[in-house]
C-alpha positions in Angstrom: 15.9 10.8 -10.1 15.4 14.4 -9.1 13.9 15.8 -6.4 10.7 18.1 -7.1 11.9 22.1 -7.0 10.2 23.8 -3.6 6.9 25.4 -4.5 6.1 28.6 -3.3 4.9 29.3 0.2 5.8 24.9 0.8 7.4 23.4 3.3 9.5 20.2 3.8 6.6 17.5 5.4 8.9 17.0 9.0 10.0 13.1 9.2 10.4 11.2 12.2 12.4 7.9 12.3 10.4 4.6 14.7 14.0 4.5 16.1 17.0 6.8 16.6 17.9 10.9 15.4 16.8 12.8 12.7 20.2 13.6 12.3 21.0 10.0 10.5 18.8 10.0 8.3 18.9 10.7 4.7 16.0 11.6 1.5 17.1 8.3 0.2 16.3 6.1 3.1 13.2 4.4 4.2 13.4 6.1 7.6 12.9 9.1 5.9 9.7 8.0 4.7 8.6 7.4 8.3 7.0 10.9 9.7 4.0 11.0 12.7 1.6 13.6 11.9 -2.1 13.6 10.7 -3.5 15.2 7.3 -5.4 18.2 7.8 -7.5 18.8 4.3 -8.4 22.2 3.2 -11.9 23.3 3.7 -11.9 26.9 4.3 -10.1 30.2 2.2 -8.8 31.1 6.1 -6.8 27.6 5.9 -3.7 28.2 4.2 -3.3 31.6 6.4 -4.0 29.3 9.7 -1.7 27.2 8.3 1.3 29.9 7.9 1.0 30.9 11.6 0.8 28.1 13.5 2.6 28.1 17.1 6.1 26.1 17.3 5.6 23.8 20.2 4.3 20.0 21.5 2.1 20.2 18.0 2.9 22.3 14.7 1.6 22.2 11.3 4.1 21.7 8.0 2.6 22.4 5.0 3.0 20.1 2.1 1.7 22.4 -0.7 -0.6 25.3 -0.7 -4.0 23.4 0.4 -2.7 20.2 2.6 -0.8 20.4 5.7 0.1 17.8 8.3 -0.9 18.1 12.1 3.3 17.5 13.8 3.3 15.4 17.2 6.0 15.9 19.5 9.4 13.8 17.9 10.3 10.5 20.2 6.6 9.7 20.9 7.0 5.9 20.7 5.6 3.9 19.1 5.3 0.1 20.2 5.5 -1.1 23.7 9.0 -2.3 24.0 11.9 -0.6 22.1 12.4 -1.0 18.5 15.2 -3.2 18.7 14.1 -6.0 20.9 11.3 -6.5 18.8 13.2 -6.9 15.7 15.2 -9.9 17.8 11.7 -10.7 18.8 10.8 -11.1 15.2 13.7 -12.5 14.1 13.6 -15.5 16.9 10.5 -16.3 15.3 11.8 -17.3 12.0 15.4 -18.4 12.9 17.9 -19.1 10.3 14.7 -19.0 7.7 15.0 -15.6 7.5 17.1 -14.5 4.2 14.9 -17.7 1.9 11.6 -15.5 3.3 12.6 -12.1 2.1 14.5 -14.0 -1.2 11.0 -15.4 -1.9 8.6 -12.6 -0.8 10.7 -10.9 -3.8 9.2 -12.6 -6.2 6.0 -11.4 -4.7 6.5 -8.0 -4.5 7.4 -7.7 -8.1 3.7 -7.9 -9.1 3.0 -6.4 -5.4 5.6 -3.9 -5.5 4.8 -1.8 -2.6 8.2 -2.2 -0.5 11.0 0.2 -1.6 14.3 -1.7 -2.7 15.8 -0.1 0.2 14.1 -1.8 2.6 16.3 -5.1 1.4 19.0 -3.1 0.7 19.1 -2.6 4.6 18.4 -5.8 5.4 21.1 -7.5 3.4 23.6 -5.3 5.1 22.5 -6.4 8.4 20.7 -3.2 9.7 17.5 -5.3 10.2 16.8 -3.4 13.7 16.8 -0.2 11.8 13.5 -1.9 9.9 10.1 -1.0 11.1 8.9 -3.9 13.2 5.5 -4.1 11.8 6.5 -4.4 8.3 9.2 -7.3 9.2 7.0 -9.1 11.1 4.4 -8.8 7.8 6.8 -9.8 5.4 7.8 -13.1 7.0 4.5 -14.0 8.0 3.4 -13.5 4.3 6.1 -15.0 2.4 6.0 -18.2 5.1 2.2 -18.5 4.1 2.5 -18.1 0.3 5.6 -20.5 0.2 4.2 -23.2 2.2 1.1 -23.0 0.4 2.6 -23.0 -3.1 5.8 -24.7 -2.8 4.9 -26.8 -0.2 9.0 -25.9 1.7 9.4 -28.0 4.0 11.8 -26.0 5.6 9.6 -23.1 6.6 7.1 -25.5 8.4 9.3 -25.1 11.6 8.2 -21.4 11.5 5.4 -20.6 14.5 3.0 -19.1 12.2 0.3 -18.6 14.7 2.4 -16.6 16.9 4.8 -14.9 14.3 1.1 -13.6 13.0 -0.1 -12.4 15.9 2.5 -10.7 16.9 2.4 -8.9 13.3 -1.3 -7.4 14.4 -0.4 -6.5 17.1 2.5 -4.6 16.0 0.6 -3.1 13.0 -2.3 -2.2 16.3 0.2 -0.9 17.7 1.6 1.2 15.0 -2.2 2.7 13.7 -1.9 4.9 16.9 0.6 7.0 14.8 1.1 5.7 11.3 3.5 5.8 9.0 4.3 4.2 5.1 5.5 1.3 6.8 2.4 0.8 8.5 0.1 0.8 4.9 3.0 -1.7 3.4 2.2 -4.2 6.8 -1.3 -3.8 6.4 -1.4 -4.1 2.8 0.6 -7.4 3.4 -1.9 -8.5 6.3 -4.7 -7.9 3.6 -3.0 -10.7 1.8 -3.9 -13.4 4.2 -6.4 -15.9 4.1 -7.9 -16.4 7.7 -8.7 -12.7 8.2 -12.1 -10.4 8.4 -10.6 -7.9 5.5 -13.2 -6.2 5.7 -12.0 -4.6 9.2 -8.4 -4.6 8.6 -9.4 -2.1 5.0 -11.7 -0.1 7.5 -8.2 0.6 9.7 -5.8 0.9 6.5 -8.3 3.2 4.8 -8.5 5.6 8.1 -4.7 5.1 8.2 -4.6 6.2 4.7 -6.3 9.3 5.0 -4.0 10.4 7.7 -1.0 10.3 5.9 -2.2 11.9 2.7 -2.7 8.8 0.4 -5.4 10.0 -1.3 -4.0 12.9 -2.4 -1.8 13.8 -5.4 1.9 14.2 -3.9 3.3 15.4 -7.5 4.5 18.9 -6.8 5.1 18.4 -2.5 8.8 18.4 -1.6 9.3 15.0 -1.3 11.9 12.7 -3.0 11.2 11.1 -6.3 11.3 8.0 -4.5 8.5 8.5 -2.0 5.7 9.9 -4.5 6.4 6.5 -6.2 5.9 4.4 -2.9 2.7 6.6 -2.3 1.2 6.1 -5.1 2.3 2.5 -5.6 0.7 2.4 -2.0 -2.0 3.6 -2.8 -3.3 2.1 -5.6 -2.9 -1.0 -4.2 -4.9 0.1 -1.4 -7.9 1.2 -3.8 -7.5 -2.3 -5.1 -8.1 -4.0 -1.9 -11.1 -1.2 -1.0 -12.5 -2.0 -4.2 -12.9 -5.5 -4.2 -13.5 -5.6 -0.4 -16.5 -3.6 -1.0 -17.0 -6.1 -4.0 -16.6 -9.6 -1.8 -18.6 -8.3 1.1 -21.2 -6.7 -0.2 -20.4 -3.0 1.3 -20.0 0.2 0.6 -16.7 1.2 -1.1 -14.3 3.5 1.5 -12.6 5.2 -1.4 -14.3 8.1 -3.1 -13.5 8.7 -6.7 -14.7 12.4 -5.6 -11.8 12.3 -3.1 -9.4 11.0 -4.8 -6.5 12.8 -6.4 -3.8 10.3 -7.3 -2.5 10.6 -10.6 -2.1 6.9 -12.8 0.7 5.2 -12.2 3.8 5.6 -15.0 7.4 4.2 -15.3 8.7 6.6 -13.3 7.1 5.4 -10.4 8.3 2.3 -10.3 12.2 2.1 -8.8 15.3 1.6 -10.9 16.3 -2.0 -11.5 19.6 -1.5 -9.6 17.9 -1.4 -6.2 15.9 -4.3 -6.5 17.0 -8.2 -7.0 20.2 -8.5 -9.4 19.0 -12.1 -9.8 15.5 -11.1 -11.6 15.7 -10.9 -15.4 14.6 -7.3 -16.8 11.5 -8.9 -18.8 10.3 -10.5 -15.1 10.6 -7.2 -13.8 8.9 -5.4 -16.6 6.2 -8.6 -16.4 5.6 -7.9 -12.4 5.2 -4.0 -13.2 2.5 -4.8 -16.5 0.6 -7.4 -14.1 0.3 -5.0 -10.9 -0.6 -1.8 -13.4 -3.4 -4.0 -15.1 -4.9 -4.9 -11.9 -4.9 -1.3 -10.8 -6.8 -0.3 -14.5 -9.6 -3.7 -13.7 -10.0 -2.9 -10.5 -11.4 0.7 -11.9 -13.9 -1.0 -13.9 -15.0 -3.1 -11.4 -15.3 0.1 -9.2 -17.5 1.3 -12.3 -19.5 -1.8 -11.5 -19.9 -1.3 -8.0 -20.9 2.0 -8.9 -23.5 1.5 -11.5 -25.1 -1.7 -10.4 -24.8 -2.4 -6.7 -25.3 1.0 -4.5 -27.9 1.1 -2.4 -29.6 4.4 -5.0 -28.5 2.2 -7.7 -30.7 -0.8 -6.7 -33.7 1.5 -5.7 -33.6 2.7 -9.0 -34.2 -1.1 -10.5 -36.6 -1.5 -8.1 -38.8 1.7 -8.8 -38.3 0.5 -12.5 -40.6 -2.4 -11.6 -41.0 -4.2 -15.4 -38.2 -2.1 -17.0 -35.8 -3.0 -14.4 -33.7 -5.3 -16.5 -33.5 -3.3 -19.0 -32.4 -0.5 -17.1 -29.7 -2.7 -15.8 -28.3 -4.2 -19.6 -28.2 -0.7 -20.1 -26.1 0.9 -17.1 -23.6 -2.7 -17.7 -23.5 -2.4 -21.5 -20.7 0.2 -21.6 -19.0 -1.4 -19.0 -19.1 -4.6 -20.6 -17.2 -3.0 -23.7 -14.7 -1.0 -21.4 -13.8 -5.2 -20.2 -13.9 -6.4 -23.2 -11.4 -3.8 -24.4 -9.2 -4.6 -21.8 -8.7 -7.8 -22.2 -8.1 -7.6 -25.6 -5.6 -4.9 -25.1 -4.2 -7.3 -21.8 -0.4 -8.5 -22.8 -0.4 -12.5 -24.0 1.4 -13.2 -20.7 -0.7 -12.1 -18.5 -3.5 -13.8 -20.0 -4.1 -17.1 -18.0 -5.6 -18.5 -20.1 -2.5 -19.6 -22.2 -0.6 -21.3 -19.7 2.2 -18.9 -20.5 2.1 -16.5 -16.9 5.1 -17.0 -15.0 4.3 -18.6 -11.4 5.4 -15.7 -9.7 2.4 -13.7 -11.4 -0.1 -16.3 -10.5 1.0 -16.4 -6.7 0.9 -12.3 -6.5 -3.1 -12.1 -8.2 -3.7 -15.6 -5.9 -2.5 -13.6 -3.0 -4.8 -10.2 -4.0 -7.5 -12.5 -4.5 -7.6 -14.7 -1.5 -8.0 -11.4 0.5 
C-alpha cells in the first residue's frame, strides 16, 4: 500500500510509543499508531496561522492537514501506574497457558469485528507481547474468554479469573482515557461488547476519547500510512455503530453528529491484506466477516435515520402538537425509511441472511456480541 504524498503546508501527526523510544519504531507497526495529543478543530480563519507558529516546548501543535491539528504533550508522560511490562505479566498471569486458544478464537471474532490491526498478532505470535498495549490485551482476553465460554461452553477457559482479569481491563482502559490512543478505542470498543456493563457510560468515555484523537474526522489526505486511515475508519464506524444503537437501547440522545462527521464509507482498501491476518481462514470467510461488518455499518445508518425522524425530543413534540394528525405524520416521516430497509435487505447477501440457516457461527457470535452491548 502506499503512503499518502505530504500535502502542502502538513505535518507528520508526532507518535509516541506506551513503552520504549521513538527511535524503534516503524510506519508499519502498531506502536506507531500510538501518539498522545488532543484534536484541536478549526473554528477561526486566524487558526491555521496560530497553528504555523506555535512555541517548541512541554506542549506543541502538529498539524495534520490544513484545518486540524493535534495539541503535543511532553514524550514519556506515562501512562498506567506501573510500567508497561509488569502489567503485561500481570495480564498474562491471569490467563495462564490459555493465552494463544484466546487470541486464536477472538480471530474469528474480529473478522466481522475487525478493528485490531494484523499486526497486533503478528507481534504477539513472535513473543513481543510486552511491546502490546496493556489495555487492549487485557480486552482481548477478557472478551474472547466470555464469548467462548458462552458459545462453546470450553471447559478449559473456566479456570480463567474473569472477575478480576475484567477489572483489571477497566481499569487499565481508565487509566489509559487520561491520554488516549487507538489502542484505547480498540479496548473500549471490546469492553462495549460485554454483557454486565452500563454501555451507556462506557460510549459517553469512548465518544470523548474519540473526538480527541480525530475519529470523526476524514484522515484521507493526512500523512499517515495506508494502514492507519483503515484502522481509523474501521474504528470508527464501529464506534458510530455502538453510539447509534446505544442511543437506540437506552432511550438517549445520539453522541455522534452526522453534522460532525466526516468519515468517508468504508471500501476494500480499508480493510488489511490477507497476508497479515490468520493463514488458517479461508478467503470467502474473510470476504464473509468484511460483507457482515460493512452491512452493519450501512443498518446502523438507517436506524440512525430512525432515531432521527421518530424519537428526538423536536421530533416527538412535533407528534404531539399534531394532536389527531399525529399518526399520520409519523407513517409518513417512517415510510421512506421503511423502503430504504426493505431495500437493504433485499440487496443483503444470502449468507448473511439469518434467516436461512446458512451464516457461518463465527458471523452469528460477532452480531451476538454487537447486540448484547
Amino acid at each position: 500500500m502506499q503512503t499518502p504524498s505530504n500535502p502542502q503546508g502538513a505535518m507528520k501527526i508526532k507518535r509516541e510509543e506506551s513503552g520504549g523510544s521513538s527511535a524503534s519504531r516503524s510506519d508499519g507497526s502498531s506502536n506507531s499508531w500510538q501518539y498522545q495529543g488532543s484534536h484541536m478543530g478549526y473554528t477561526t480563519e486566524l487558526d491555521p496561522i496560530l497553528f504555523d507558529v506555535s512555541y517548541s516546548g512541554e506542549l506543541s501543535y502538529q498539524k495534520s492537514d490544513g484545518r486540524n491539528a493535534f495539541l503535543i504533550h511532553q514524550p514519556g508522560t506515562p501512562r498506567y501506574p506501573e510500567s508497561q511490562t509488569a502489567l503485561v505479566h500481570t495480564i498474562e498471569r491471569f490467563v495462564g497457558s490459555h493465552g494463544p486458544s484466546l487470541i486464536q478464537h477472538f480471530r474469528s471474532i474480529n473478522r466481522s469485528l475487525p478493528i485490531v490491526e494484523g499486526h497486533f498478532f503478528e507481534m504477539y505470535n513472535s513473543r513481543q507481547r510486552i511491546s502490546l498495549d496493556p489495555a487492549l490485551l487485557s480486552s482481548i482476553y477478557i472478551v474472547a474468554a466470555a464469548s467462548g465460554l458462552h458459545e462453546l461452553e470450553n471447559a478449559r477457559w473456566q479456570q480463567i479469573d474473569l472477575v478480576q482479569l475484567e477489572g483489571l481491563a477497566f481499569r487499565l482502559f481508565e487509566n489509559a482515557l487520561l491520554s488516549p490512543t487507538l489502542s484505547t478505542i480498540q479496548a473500549g470498543l471490546l469492553l462495549m461488547q460485554l454483557t454486565n456493563i452500563d454501555s451507556k457510560f462506557l460510549n459517553t468515555q469512548l465518544v470523548g476519547a474519540a473526538f480527541e484523537l480525530g475519529l470523526h474526522l476524514d484522515c484521507s489526505n493526512w500523512t499517515v500510512s495506508s494502514l492507519e486511515q483503515g484502522l481509523r475508519k474501521r474504528l470508527a464506524w464501529a464506534l458510530y455503530m455502538e453510539d447509534q444503537w446505544c442511543s437506540l437501547v437506552h432511550g438517549r440522545p445520539s453522541l455522534i453528529s452526522k453534522a460532525h462527521w466526516a468519515v468517508h464509507d468504508l471500501c476494500q482498501g480499508d480493510f488489511e491484506t490477507t497476508d497479515r491476518l490468520d493463514e488458517n481462514v479461508s478467503l470467502d470467510d474473510l470476504k464473509l466477516g468484511r460483507e457482515c461488518f460493512c452491512q452493519m455499518v450501512v443498518l446502523t445508518g438507517i436506524l440512525s435515520s430512525i432515531l432521527e425522524a421518530l424519537y428526538t425530543q423536536k421530533a416527538m413534540q412535533e407528534f404531539d402538537d399534531a394532536k389527531e394528525n399525529g399518526t399520520r405524520l409519523v407513517l409518513a416521516r417512517a415510510k421512506p425509511i421503511q423502503v430504504t430497509l426493505k431495500e437493504w435487505f433485499t440487496r443483503l447477501p444470502k449468507d448473511l441472511k439469518m434467516d436461512n440457516g446458512q451464516a457461518p457461527a463465527t458471523i452469528g457470535t460477532a452480531l451476538t456480541l454487537q447486540c448484547q452491548s
